[in-house]
Biopython code that builds the backbone (N, CA, C, O; Angstrom):
import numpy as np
from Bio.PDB.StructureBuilder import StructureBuilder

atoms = [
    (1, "UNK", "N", (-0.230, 9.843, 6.847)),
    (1, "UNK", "CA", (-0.379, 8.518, 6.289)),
    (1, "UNK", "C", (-1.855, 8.135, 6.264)),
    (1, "UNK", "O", (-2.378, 7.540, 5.322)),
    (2, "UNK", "N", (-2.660, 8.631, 7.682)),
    (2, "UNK", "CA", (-4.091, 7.998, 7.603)),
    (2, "UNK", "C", (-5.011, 8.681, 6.219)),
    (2, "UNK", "O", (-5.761, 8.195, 5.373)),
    (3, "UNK", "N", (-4.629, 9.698, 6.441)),
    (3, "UNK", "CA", (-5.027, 11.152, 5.133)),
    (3, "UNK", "C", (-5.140, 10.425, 3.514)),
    (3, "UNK", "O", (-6.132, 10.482, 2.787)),
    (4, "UNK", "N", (-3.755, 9.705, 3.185)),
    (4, "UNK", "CA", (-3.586, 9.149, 1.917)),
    (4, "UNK", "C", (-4.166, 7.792, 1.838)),
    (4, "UNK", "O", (-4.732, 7.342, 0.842)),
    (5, "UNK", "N", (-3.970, 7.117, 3.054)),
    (5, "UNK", "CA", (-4.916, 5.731, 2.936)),
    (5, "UNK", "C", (-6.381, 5.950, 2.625)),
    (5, "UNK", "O", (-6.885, 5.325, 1.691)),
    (6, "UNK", "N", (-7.274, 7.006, 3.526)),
    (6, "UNK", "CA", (-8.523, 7.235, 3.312)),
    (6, "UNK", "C", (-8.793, 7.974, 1.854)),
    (6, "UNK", "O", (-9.914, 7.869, 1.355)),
    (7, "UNK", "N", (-7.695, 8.767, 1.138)),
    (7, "UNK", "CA", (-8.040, 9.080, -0.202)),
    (7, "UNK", "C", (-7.758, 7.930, -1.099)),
    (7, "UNK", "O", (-8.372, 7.820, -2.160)),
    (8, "UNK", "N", (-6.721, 6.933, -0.673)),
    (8, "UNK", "CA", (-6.760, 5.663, -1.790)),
    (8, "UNK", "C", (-8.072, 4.786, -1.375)),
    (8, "UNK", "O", (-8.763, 4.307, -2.274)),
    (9, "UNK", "N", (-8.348, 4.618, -0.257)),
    (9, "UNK", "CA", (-9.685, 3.733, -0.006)),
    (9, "UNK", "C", (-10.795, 4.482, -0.708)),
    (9, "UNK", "O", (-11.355, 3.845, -1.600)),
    (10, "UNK", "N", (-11.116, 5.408, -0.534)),
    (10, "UNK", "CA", (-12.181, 6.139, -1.510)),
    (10, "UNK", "C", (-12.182, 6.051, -2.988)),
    (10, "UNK", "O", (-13.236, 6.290, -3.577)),
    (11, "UNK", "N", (-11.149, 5.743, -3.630)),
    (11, "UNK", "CA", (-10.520, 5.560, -4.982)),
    (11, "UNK", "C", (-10.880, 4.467, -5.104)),
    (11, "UNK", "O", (-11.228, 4.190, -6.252)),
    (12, "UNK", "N", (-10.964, 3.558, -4.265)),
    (12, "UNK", "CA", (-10.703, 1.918, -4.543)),
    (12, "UNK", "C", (-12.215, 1.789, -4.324)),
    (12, "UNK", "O", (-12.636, 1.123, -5.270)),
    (13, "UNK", "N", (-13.343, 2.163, -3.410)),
    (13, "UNK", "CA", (-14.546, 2.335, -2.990)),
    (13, "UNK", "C", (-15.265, 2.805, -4.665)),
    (13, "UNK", "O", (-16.139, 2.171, -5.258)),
    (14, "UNK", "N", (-14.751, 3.767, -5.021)),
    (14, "UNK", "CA", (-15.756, 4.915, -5.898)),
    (14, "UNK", "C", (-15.297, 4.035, -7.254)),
    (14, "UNK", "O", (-15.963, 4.549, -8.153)),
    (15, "UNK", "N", (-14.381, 2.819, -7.922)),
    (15, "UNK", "CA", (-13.891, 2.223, -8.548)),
    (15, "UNK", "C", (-14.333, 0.675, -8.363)),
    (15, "UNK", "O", (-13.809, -0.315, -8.874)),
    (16, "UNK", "N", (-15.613, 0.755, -7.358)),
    (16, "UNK", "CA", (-16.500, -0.775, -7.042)),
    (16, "UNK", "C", (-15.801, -1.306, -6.534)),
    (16, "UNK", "O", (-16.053, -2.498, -6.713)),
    (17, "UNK", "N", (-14.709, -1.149, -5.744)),
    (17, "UNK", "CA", (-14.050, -1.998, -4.732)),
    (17, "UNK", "C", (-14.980, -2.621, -3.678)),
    (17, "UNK", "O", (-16.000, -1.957, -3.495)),
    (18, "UNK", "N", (-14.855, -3.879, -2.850)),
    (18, "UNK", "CA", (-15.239, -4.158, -2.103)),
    (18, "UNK", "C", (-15.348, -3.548, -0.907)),
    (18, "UNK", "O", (-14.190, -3.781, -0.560)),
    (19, "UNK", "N", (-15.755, -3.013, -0.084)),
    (19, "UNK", "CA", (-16.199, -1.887, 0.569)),
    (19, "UNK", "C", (-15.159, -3.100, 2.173)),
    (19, "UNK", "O", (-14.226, -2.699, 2.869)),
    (20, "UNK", "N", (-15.708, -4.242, 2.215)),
    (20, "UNK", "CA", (-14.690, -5.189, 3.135)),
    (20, "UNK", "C", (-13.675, -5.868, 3.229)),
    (20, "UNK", "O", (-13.431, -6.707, 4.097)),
    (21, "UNK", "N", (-12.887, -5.482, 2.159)),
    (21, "UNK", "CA", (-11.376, -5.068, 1.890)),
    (21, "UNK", "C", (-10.705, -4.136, 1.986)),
    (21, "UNK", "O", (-11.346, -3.090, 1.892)),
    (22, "UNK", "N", (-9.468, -3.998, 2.166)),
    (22, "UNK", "CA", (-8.777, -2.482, 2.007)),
    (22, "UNK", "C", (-8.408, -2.676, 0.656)),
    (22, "UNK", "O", (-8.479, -3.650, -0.093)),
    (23, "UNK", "N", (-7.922, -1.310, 0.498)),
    (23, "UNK", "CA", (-7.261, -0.796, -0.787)),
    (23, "UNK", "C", (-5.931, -1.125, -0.550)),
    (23, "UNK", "O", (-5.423, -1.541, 0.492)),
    (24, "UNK", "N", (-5.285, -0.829, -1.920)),
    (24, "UNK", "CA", (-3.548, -0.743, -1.614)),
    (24, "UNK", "C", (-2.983, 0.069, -2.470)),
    (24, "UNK", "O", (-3.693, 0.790, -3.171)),
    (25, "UNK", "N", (-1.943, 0.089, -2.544)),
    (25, "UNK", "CA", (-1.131, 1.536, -3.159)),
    (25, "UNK", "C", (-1.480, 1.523, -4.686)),
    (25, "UNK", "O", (-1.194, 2.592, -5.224)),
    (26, "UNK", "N", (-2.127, 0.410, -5.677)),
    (26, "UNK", "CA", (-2.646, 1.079, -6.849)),
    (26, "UNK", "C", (-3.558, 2.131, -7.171)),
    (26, "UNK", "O", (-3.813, 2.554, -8.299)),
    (27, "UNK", "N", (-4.113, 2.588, -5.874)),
    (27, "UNK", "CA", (-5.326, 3.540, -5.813)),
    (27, "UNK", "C", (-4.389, 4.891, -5.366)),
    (27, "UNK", "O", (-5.018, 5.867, -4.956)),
    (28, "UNK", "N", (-3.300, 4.954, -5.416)),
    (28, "UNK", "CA", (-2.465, 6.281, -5.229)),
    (28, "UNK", "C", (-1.390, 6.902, -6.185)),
    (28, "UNK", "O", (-0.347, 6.264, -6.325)),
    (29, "UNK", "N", (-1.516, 7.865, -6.732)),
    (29, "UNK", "CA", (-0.892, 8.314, -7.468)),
    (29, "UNK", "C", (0.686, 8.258, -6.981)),
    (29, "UNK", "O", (1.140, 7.973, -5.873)),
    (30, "UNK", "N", (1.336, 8.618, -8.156)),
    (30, "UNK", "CA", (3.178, 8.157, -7.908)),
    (30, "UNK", "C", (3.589, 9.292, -6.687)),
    (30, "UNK", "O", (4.352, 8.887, -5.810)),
    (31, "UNK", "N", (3.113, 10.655, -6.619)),
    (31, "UNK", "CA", (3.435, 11.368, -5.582)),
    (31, "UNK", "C", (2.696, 11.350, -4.314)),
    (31, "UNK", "O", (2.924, 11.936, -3.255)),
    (32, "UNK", "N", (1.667, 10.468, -4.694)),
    (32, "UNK", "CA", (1.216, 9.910, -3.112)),
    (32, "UNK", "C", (2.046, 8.828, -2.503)),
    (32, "UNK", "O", (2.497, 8.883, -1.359)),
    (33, "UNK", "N", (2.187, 8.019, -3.190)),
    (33, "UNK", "CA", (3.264, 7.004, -2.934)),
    (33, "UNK", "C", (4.589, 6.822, -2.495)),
    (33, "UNK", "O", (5.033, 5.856, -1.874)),
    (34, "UNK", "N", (5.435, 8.259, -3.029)),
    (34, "UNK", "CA", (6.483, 8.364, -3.017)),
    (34, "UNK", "C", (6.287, 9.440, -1.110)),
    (34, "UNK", "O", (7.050, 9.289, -0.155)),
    (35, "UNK", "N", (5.363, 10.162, -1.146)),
    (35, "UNK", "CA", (5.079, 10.939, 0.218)),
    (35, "UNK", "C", (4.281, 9.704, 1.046)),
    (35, "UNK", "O", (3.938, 10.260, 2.090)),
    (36, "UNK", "N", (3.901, 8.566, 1.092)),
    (36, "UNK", "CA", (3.771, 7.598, 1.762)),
    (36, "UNK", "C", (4.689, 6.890, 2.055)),
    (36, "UNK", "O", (4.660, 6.519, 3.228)),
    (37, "UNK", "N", (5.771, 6.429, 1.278)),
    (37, "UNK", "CA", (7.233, 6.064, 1.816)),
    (37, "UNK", "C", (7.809, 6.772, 2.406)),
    (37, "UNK", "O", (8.463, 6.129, 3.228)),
    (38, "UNK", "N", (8.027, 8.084, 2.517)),
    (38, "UNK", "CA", (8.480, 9.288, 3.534)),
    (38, "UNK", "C", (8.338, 9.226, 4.633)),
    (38, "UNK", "O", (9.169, 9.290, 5.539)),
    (39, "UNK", "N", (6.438, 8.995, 4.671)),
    (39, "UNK", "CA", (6.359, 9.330, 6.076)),
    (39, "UNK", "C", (6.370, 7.945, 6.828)),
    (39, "UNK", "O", (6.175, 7.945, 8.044)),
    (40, "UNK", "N", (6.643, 6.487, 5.992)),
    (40, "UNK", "CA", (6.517, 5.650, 6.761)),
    (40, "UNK", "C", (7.818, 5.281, 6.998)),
    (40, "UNK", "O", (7.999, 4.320, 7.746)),
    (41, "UNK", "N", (9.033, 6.008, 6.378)),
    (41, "UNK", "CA", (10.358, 6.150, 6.906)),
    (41, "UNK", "C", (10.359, 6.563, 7.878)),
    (41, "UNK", "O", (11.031, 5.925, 8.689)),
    (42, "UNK", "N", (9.802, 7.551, 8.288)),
    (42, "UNK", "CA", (9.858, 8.454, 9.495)),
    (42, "UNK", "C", (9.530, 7.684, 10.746)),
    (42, "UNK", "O", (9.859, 8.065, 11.869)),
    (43, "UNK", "N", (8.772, 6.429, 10.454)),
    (43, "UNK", "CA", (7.777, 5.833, 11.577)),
    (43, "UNK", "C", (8.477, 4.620, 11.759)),
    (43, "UNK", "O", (8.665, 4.104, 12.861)),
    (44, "UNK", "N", (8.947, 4.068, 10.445)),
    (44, "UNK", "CA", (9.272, 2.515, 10.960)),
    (44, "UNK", "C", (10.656, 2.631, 10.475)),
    (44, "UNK", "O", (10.847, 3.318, 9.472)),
    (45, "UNK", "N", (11.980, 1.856, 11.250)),
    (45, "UNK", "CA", (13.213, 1.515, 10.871)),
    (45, "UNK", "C", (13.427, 0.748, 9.502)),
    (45, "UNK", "O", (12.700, -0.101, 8.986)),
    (46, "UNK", "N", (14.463, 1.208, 9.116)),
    (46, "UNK", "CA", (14.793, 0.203, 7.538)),
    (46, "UNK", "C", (14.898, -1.332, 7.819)),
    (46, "UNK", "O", (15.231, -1.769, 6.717)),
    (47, "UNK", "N", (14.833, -2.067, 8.405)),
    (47, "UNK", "CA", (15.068, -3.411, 8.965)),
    (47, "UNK", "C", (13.341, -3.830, 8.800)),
    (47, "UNK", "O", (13.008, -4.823, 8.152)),
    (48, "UNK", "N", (12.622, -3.188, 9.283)),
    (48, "UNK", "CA", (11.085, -3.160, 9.441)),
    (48, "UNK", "C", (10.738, -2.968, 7.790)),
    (48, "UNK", "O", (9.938, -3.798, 7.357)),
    (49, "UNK", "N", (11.192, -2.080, 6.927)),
    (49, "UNK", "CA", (10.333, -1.677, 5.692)),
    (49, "UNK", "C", (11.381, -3.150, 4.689)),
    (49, "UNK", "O", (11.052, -3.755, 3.669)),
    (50, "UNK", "N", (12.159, -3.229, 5.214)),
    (50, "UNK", "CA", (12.838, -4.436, 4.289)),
    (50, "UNK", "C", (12.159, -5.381, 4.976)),
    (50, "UNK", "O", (11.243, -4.560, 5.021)),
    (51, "UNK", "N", (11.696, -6.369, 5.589)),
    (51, "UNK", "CA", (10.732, -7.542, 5.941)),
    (51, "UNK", "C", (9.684, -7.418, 5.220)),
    (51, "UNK", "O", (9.291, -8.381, 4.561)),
    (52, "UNK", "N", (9.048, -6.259, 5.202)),
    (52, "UNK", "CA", (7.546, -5.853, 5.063)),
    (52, "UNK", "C", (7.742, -6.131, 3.570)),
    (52, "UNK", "O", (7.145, -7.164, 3.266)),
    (53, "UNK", "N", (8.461, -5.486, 2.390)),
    (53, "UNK", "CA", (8.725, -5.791, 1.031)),
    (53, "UNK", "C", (8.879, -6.909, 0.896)),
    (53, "UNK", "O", (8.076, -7.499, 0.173)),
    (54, "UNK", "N", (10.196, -7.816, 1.666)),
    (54, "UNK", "CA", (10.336, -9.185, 1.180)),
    (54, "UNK", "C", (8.959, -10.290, 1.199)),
    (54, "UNK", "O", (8.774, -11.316, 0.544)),
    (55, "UNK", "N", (7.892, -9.445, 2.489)),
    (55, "UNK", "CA", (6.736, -10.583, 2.460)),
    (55, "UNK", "C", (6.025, -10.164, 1.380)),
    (55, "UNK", "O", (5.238, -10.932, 0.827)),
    (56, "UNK", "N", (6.274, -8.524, 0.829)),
    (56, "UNK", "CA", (4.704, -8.451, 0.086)),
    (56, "UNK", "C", (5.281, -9.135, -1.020)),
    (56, "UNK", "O", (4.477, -9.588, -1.834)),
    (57, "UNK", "N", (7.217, -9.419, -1.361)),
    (57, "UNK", "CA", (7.271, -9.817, -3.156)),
    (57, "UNK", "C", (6.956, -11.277, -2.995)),
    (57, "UNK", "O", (6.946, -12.029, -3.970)),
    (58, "UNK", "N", (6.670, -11.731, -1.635)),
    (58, "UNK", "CA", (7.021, -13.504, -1.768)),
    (58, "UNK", "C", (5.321, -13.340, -1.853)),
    (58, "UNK", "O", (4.844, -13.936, -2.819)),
    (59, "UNK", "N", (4.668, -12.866, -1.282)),
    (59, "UNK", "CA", (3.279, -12.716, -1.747)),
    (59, "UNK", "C", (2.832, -12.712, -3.296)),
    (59, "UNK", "O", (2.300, -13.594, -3.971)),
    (60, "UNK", "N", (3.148, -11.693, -3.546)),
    (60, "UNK", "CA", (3.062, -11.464, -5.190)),
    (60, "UNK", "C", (3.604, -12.268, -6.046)),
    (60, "UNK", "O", (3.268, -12.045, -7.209)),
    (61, "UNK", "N", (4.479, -13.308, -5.847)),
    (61, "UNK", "CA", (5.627, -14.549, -6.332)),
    (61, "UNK", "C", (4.116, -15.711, -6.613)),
    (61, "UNK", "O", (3.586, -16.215, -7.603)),
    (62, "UNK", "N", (3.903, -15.729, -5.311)),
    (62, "UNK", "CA", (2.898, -17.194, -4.976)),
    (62, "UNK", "C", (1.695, -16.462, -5.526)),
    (62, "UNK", "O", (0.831, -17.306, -5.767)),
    (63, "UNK", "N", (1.221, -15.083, -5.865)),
    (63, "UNK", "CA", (-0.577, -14.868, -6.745)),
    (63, "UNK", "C", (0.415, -15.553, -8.140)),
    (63, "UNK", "O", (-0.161, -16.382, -8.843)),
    (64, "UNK", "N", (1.448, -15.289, -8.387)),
    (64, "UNK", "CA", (1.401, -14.963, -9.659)),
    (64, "UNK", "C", (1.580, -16.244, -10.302)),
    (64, "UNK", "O", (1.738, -16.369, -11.516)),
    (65, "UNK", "N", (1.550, -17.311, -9.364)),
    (65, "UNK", "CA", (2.149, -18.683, -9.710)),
    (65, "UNK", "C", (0.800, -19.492, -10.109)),
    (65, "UNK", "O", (0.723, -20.525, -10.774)),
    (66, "UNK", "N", (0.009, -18.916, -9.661)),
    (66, "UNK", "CA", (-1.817, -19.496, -9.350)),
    (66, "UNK", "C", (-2.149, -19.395, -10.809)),
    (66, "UNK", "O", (-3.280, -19.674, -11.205)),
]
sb = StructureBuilder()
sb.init_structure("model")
sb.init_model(0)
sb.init_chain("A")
sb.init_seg("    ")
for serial, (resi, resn, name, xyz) in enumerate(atoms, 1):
    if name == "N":
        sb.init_residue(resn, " ", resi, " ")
    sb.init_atom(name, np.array(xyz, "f"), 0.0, 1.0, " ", f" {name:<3s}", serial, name[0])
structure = sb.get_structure()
């Protein structure tokens, strides 16, 4: 997981990203993404990855309302 974060942060870096922000999963290709849900199955319970979605869509609800 740290492996694919540091190749999407470099993506997001080398693409004028703010260097004091993180990146997020637009800087990863669909088979990075899909092997980043894998391994964060492996790590966190389904109860945990369903919270984590419901905050990022209520997140994305309220940018998109702005």
């Amino acid at each position: 997981m740290g492996e694919l974060a540091t190749i999407a942060r470099q993506r997001y870096l080398d693409a004028g990203g703010d260097p004091r922000r993180s990146a997020n999963e637009k800087y990863m290709t669909e088979e990075e993404r899909q092997e980043y849900l894998e391994l964060a199955r492996q790590v966190f319970d389904d109860e945990y990855i369903k919270n984590y979605l419901d905050k990022k869509r209520q997140n994305n609800q309220k940018s998109s309302q702005k």
